[in-house]
N, C-alpha and C positions, 0 to 999 in steps of 0.2 A: 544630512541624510534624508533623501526620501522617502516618506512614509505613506506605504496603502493603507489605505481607508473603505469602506463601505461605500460612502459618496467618491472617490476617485479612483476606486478599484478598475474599474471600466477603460479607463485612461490609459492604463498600465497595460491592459491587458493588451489593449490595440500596438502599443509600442513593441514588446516581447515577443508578438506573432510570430515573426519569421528570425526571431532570436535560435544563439546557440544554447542545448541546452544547460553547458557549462556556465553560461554568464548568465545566463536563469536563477539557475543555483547563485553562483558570488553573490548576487544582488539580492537577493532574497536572504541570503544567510547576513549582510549587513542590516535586516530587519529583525534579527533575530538573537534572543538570550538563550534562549532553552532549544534548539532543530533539533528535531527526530526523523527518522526516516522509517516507516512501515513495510514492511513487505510479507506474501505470505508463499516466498519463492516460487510463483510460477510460471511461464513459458518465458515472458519474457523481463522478469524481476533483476535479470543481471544488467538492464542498463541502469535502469536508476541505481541501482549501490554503486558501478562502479563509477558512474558522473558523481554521484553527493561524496563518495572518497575519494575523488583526486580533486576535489576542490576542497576538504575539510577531511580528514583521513580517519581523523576518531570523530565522526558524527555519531552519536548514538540509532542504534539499528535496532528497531520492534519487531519480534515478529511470533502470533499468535497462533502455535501448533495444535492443532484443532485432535488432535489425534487419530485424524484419518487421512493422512496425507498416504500419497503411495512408496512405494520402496524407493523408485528412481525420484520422486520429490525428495526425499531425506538425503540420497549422496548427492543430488545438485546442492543444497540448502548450505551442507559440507562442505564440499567445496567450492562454493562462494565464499563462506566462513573463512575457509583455509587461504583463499587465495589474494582477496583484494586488500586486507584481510578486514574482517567486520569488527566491530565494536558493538556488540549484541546481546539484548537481552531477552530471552525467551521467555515466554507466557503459556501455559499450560489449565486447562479445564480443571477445577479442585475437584472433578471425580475422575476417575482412568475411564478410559473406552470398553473394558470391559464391564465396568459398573452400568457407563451411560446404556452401550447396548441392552444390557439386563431391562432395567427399568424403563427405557423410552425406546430401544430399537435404534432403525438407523429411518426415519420415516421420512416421506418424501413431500413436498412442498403443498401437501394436497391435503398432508394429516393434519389434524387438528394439536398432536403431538411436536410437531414439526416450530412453531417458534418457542414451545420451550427448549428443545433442541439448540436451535438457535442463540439462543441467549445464556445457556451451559456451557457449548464448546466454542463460541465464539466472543459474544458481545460482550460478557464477565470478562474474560479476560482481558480485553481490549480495556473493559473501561480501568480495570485494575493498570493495566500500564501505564493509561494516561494519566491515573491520579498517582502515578510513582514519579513517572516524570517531570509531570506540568507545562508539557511543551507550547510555545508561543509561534513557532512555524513550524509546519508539519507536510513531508514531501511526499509525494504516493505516485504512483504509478499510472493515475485516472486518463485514462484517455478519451477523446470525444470517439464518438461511435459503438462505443461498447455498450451502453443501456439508455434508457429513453434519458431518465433522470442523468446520466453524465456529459449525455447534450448542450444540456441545460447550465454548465459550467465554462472555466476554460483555462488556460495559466493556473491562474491567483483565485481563489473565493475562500469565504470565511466558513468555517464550522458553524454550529448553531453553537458554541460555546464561545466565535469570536477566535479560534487560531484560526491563523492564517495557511490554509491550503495552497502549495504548492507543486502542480504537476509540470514539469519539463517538459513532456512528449507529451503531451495534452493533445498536438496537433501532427502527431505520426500517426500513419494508416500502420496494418501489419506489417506489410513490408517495406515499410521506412525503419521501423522499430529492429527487423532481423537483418537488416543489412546493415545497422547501427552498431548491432551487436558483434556483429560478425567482424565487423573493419575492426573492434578491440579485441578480438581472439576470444571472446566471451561464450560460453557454452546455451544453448536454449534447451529448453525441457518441457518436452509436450506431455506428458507422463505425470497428469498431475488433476487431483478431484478435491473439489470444496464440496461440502457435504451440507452446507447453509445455501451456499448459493446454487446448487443443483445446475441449473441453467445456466447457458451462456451471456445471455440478454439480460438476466437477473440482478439485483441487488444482492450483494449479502446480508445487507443491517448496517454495518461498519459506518459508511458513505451518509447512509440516510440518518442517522441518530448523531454522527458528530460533523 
């Protein structure tokens, strides 16, 4: 078995470029004890579950309901659930949305309120799932072009905790990703707000602390 490393990550990377991203997956899940796959169902969140489930059917699926996702996010999330079908465990903020709005609002990237926000409806529960699971490859969605800092990756890179990150479509533009989607009969949902990461261009937290 081949094994990435931090010294020969780079190597790998150059090989997979123009890879499918189904043998992305095989090969990387031969790296792997513990694969999870994250998602926080948005536009276009149904390729990756349904590549990481037709190559491993019961991978374990994250996904951290921040409690403001929109109405049409919740029946996509659904029927993805229902359809490919997921093996999923869901992570919820240990206050309700009605508690959080009370005492912190909904505040925007500017308030001073705004990372503790962050770190209630989102990072807690991330880090709770990761310390339920303990996963050793960990697949996401990261595409190049989306924020400065995911430039700056590609395929394969390490967490600051050492799993190994795995993005498939690292190197799809948008409409590589929707025409991807589309050829599997796969639904896309634009109808969708992160309320940490406000912005398009933005980090959540998630990316940059693991």
């Amino acid at each position: 078995m081949n094994q990435i490393t931090p010294q020969n990550i780079h190597l790998f990377n150059e090989n997979v470029r123009f890879e499918d991203p189904l043998e992305i997956i095989s090969f990387a899940l031969e790296q792997a004890n513990k694969p999870l796959v994250t998602t926080s169902f948005g536009a276009y969140s149904a390729a990756l579950l349904w590549a990481c489930t037709r190559v491993k059917k019961d991978i374990q699926v994250i996904w951290c309901d921040t409690g403001y996702n929109t109405e049409a996010t919740y029946k996509h999330a659904q029927y993805l659930i229902d359809t490919l079908p997921l093996n999923i465990d869901i992570f919820s903020p240990k206050y309700t949305t009605a508690f959080i709005n009370s005492k912190i609002g909904l505040p925007d990237i500017n308030n001073p309120n705004h990372p503790i926000f962050s770190e209630k409806v989102k990072l807690e529960p991330f880090n709770r799932a990761f310390k339920k699971h303990q996963p050793d490859v960990w697949f996401t969605n990261v595409r190049k072009g989306q924020t400065e800092y995911r430039n700056k990756l590609d395929v394969f890179s390490f967490s600051h905790e050492g799993i190994l990150k795995v993005s498939p479509f690292y190197h799809f533009d948008d409409l590589a990703l929707e025409a991807y989607i589309k050829d599997k009969k796969l639904p896309i949902e634009f109808d969708y707000f992160d309320p940490v990461k406000a912005l398009e261009n933005r980090e959540c937290g998630i990316h940059l602390k693991h």
